[in-house]
C-alpha positions as CSV (number, residue, x, y, z in Angstrom):
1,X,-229.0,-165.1,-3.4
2,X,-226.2,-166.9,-1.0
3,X,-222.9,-168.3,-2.4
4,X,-222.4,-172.1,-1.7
5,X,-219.0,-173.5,-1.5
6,X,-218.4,-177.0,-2.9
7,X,-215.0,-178.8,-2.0
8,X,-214.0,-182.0,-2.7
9,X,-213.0,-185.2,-0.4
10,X,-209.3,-184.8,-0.7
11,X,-209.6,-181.6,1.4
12,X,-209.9,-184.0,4.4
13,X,-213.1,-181.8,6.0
14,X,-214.9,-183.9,8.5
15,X,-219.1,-184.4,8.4
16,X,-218.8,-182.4,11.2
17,X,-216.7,-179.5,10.0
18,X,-219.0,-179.8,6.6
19,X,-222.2,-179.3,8.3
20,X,-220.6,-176.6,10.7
21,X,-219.4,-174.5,8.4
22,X,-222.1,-175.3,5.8
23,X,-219.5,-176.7,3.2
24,X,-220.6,-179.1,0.3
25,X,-218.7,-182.0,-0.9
26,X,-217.9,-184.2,-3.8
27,X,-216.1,-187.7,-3.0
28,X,-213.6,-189.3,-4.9
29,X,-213.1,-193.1,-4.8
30,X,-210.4,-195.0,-2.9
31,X,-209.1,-198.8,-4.3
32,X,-207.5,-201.3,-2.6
33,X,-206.9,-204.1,-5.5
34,X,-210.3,-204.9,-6.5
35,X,-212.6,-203.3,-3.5
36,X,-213.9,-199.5,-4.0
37,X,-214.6,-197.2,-1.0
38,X,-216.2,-193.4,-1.0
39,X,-213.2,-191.3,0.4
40,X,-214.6,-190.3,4.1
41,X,-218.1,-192.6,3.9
42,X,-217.6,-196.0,3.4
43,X,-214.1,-195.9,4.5
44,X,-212.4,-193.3,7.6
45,X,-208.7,-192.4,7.7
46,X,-208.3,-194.6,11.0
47,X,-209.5,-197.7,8.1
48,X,-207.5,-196.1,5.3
49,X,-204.0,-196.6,7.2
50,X,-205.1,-199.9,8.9
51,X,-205.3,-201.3,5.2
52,X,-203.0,-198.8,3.9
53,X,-199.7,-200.6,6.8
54,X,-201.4,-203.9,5.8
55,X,-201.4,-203.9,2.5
56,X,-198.2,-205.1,0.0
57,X,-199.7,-202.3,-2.8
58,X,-200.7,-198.8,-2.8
59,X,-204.3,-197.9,-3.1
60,X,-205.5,-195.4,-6.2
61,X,-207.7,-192.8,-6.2
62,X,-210.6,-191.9,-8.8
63,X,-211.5,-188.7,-9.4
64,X,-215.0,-187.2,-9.5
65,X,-216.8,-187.1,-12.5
66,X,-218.5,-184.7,-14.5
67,X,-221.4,-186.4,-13.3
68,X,-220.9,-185.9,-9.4
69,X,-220.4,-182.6,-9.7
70,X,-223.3,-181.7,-12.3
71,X,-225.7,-183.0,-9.4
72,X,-223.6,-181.2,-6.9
73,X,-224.4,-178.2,-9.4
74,X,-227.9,-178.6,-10.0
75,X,-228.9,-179.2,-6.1
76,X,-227.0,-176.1,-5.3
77,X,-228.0,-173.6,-7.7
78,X,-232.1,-174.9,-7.5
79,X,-232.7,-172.3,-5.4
80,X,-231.0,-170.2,-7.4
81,X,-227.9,-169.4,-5.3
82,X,-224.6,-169.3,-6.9
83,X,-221.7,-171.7,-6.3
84,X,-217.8,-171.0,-5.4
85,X,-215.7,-174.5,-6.6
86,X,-212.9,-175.5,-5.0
87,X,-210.7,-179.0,-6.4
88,X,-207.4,-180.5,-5.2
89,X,-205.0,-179.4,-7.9
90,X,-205.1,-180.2,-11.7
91,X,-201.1,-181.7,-11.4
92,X,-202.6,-184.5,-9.3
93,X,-206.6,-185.6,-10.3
94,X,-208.6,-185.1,-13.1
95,X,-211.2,-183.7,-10.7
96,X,-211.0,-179.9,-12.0
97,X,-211.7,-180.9,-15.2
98,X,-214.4,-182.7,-14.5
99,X,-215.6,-179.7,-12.6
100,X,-215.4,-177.4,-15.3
101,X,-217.1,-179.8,-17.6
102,X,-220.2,-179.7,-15.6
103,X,-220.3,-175.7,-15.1
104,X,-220.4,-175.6,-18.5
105,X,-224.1,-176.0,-17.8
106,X,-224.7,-173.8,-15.3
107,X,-223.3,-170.0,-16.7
108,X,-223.0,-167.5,-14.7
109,X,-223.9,-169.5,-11.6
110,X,-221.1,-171.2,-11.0
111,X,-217.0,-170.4,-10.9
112,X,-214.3,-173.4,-10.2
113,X,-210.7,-172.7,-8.4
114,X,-208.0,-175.3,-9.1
115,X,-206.4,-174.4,-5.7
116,X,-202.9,-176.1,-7.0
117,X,-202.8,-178.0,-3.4
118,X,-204.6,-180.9,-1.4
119,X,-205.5,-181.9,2.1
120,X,-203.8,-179.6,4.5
121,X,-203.6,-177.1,2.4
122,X,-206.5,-177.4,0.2
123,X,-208.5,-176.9,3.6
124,X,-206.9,-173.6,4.9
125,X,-207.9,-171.9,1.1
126,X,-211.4,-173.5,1.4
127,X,-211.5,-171.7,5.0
128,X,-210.8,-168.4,3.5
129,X,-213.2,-168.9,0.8
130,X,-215.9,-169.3,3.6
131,X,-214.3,-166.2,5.5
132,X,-214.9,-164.3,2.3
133,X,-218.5,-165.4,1.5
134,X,-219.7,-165.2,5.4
135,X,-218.4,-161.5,4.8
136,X,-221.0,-161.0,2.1
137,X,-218.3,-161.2,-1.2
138,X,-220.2,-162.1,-4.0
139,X,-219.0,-165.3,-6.3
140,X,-217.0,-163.3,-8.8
141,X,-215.1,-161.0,-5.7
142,X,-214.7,-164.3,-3.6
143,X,-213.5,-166.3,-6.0
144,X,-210.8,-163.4,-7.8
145,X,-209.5,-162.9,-4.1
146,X,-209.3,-166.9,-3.6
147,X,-207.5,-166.9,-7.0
148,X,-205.2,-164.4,-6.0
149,X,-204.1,-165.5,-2.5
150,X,-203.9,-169.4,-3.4
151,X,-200.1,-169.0,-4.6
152,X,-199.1,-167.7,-1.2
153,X,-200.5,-170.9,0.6
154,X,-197.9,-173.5,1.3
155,X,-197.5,-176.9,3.0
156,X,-194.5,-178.5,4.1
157,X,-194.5,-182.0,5.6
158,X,-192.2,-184.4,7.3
159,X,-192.6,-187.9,6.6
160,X,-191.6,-190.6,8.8
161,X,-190.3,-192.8,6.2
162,X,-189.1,-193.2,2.5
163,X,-191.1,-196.8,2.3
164,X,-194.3,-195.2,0.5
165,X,-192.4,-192.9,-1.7
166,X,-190.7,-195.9,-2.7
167,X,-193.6,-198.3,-3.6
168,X,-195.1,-194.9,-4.9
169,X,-192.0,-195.5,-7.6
170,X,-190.7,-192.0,-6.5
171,X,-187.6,-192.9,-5.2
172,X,-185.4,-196.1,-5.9
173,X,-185.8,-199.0,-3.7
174,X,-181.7,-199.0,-3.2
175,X,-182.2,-194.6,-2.0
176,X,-185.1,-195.8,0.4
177,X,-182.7,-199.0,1.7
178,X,-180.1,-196.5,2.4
179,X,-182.6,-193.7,3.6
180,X,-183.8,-196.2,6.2
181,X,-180.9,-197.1,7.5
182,X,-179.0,-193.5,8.2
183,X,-182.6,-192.6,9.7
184,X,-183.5,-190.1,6.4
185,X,-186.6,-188.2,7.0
186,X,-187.7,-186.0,4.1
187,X,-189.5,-183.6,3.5
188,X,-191.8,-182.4,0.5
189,X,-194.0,-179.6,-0.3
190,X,-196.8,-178.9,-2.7
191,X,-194.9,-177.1,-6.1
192,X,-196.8,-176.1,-9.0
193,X,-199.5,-178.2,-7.9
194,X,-197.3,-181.4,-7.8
195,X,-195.7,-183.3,-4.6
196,X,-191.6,-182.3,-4.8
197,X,-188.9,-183.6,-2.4
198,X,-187.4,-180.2,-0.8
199,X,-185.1,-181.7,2.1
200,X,-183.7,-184.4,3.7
201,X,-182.5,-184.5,7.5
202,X,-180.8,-187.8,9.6
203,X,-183.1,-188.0,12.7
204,X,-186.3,-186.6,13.6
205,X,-184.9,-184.2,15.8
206,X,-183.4,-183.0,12.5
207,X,-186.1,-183.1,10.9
208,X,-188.0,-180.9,12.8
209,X,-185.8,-178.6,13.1
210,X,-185.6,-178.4,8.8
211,X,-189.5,-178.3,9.0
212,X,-189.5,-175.2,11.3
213,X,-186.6,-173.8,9.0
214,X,-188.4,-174.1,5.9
215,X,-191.8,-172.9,7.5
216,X,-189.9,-169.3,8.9
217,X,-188.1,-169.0,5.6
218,X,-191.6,-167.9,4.6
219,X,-192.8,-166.5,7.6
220,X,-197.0,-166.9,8.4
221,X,-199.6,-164.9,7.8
222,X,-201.5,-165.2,11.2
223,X,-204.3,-163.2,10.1
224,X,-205.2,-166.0,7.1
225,X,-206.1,-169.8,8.2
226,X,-203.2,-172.1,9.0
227,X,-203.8,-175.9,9.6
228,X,-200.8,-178.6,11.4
229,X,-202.3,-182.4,10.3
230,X,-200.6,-185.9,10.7
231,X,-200.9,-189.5,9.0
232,X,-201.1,-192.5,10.8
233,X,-203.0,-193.9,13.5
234,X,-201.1,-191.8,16.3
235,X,-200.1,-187.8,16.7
236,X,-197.0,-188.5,18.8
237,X,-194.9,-187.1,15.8
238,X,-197.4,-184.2,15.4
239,X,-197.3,-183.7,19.7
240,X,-193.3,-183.6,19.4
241,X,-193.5,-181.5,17.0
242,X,-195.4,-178.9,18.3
243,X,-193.4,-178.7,21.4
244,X,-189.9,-178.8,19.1
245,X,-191.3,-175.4,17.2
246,X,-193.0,-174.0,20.4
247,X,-191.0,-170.6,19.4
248,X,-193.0,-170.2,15.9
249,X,-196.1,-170.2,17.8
250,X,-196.0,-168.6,21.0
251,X,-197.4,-165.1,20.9
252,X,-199.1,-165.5,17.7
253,X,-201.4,-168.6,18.2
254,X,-203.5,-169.9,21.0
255,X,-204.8,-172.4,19.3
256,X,-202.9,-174.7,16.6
257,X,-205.7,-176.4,14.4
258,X,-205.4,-180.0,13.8
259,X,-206.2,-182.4,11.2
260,X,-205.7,-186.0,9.5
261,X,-204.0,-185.9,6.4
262,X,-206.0,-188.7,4.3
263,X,-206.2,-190.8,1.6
264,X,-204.2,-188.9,-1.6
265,X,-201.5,-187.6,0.6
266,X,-201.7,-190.4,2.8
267,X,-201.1,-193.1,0.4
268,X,-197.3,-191.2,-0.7
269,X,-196.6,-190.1,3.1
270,X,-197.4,-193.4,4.9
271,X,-198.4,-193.2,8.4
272,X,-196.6,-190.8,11.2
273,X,-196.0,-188.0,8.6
274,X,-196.7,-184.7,10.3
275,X,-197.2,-181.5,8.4
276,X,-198.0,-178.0,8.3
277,X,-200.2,-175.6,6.1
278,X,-200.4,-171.8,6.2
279,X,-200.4,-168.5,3.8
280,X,-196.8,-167.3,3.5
281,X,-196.3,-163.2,4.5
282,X,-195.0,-162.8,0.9
């Protein structure tokens, strides 16, 4: 009896990494006015921010149902293998509850994690739920040790500009006027499951440098997954980057993982965010 693990579309997992690493997935929905898309099928990141910089509104998301996951569930389990459940966090989607709703049916079989992130950071728990389970963990030992890890996973981002957080109604048009024109960059985090403001810096030399502050005032935890991503249609932000925090890498990583951030994260960022995602020492 093997232990599946089911994420769901917000972790921003390509096909490719899916079928790789032999990961399951439930999609949520992505609107733009009127027209529906399946997050990662019927519409790519590359389209998301070609509609998303086009576009005078932000999209919304739907959350899967009870439903998608209940066949997610039942084609998992048929063979009688047991499933580890990972969501994008309760504070943002309805999707852990719709989760939970459909383990109902399945006791014993099946155990949901509200990982309290998204994205970036979403994906680097997920890979340590998969490091765990190709170890042999059972689903009670992998998911207890998921459980107990998730709090010390953090991601910090830079964004580019304060336009999205502004038609996201998070900031006040007159703050992102005045943001844009002293060159503000801030930068958020994932807190308690929800997206918080944590700094501001003039510049995106600045802003680096507060991104690389706020990353060693943790410290990582190079033994556990870590995960840089970007938003946009380019990585030159993500490229400068990396060679702006060269001395938080060097000697510890010879290979810096990279994604794109999509559609949840994506819609409040706006394109040329960067960020990064790793387990804190602490």
């Amino acid at each position: 009896m093997a232990v599946k693990i089911l994420v769901d579309s917000t972790f921003d997992f390509t096909q490719e990494q899916l079928d790789e690493l032999g990961l399951d997935c439930v999609r949520l929905r992505v609107h733009f006015g009127d027209a529906e898309f399946i997050d990662g099928v019927s519409m790519t990141p590359q389209q998301f921010y070609e509609r998303l910089i086009e576009s005078d509104t932000l999209p919304t998301t739907s959350q899967a149902t009870p439903t998608d996951f209940a066949e997610a569930f039942e084609r998992l389990t048929a063979n009688g293998d047991d499933v580890l459940a990972l969501t994008l966090s309760s504070e943002l989607s309805g999707t852990y509850q719709s989760a939970m709703i459909a383990a109902a049916d399945f006791a014993g079989h099946i155990r949901v994690v509200d990982t309290l992130s998204v994205s970036l950071g979403a994906q680097i728990i997920a890979l340590y739920a998969h490091r765990l389970v190709s170890e042999g963990k059972g689903l009670d030992a992998a998911a207890d040790e998921v459980e107990a890890a998730k709090g010390r996973a953090h991601v910090i981002a830079l964004l580019d500009t304060l336009e999205y957080l502004k038609r996201g109604g998070r900031i006040s048009s007159a703050a992102a006027f005045t943001g844009g024109i002293l060159s503000i960059k801030p930068v958020i985090t994932i807190r308690n499951g929800a997206v918080a403001v944590i700094g501001k810096a003039r510049g995106s030399k600045n802003g680096n440098n507060l991104l690389s502050q706020m990353i060693g005032k943790y410290g990582v935890d190079f033994s556990m997954p870590y995960m840089l991503g970007y938003s946009g249609l380019s990585d030159a932000t993500l490229q400068k980057y990396k060679a702006d925090s060269a001395r938080l890498w060097v000697g510890h990583a010879d290979d810096l993982p990279v994604m794109v951030i999509g559609s949840v994260i994506g819609t409040h960022a706006g394109p040329g965010a960067l960020g990064v995602a790793f387990f804190g020492l602490e």
